[in-house]
C-alpha positions in Angstrom: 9.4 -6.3 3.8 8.8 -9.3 1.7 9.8 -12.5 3.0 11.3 -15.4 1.3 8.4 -18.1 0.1 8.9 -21.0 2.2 8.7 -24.6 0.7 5.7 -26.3 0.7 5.2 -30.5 1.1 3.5 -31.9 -1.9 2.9 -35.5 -1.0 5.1 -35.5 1.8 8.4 -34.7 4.0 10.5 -35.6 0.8 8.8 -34.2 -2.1 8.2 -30.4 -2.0 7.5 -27.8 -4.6 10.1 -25.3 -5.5 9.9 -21.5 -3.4 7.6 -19.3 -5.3 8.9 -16.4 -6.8 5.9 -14.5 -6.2 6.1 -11.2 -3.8 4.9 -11.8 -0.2 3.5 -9.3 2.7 3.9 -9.9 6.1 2.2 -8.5 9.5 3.5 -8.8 12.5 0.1 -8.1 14.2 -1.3 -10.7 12.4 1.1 -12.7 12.8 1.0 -13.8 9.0 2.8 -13.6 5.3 0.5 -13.9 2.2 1.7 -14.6 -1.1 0.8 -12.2 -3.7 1.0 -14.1 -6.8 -3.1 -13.9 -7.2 -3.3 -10.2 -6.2 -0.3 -10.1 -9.2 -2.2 -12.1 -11.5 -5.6 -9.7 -11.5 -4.3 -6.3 -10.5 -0.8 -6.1 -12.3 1.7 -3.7 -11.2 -0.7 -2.3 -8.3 -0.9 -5.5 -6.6 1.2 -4.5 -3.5 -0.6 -1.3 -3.1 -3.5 -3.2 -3.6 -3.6 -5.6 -0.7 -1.8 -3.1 1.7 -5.3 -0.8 1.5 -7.4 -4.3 1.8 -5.6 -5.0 4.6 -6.0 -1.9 6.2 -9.6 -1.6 5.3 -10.4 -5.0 7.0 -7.4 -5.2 9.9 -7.6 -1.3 10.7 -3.7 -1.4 10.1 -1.0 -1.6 6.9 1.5 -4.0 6.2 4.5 -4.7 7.9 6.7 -1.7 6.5 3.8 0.2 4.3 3.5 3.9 5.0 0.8 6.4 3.2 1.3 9.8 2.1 -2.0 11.5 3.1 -3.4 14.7 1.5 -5.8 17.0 3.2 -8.0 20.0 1.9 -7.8 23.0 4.1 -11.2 24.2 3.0 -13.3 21.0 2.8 -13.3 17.5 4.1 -11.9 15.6 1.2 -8.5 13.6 2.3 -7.0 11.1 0.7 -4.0 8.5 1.5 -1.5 6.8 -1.2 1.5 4.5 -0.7 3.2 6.2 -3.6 4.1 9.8 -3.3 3.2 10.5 -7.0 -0.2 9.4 -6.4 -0.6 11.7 -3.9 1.1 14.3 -5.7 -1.6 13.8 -9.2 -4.4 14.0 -6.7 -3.6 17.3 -4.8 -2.6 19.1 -7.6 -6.0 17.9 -9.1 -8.3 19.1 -6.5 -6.0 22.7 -6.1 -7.1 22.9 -10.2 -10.5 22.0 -9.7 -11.6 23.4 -6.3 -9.4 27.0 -5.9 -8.4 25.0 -2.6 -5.1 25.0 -0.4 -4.3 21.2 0.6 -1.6 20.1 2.7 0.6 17.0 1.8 2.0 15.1 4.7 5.0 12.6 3.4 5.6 9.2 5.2 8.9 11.0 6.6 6.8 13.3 8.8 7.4 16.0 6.4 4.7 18.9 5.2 3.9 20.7 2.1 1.4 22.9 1.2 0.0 23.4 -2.1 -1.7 26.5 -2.6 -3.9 27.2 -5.8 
């Protein structure tokens, strides 16, 4: 998924910078790798995540590699989607307690659970 930082020219052929050691994203459909380092610096630990949904809520697509767990209500319209499976997890067991409502989990895998209150 991430891709090595490649070596940028300073002041020319001979001089470049070190690689970063900050995460990178690619997208194939873009046809692009972004460093993360910035998304790292202001959102922490949830920088990955982060972009992934930006990039999905401006392309119309994920990441090279990024998959969502998505949870559905089987009584009302709420849905959500998550990259990690414990977010998922907090927020259908949250709306089971809160509504009295059945949702179904769908993994990344393809797999199914349903969570009945």
């Amino acid at each position: 998924m991430a891709l090595p930082a490649q070596r940028r020219s300073v002041n020319g052929p001979d001089d470049t910078e070190p690689p970063s050691n900050d995460p990178t994203i690619s997208c194939r459909r873009c046809g692009r790798e972004w460093d993360l380092g910035e998304e790292l610096d202001a959102v922490g630990n949830q920088a990955f995540e982060q972009f992934a949904l930006d990039h999905r809520r401006h392309t119309g697509h994920f990441p090279d590699g990024v998959a969502t767990w998505r949870v559905e209500c089987r009584h009302c319209p709420e849905t959500v989607e998550r990259i990690e499976e414990g977010g998922a997890k907090r927020w259908a067991h949250t709306h089971v307690r809160h509504t009295n409502h059945a949702v179904t989990i769908h993994g990344t895998d393809g797999t199914e659970r349903v969570i009945e209150p």
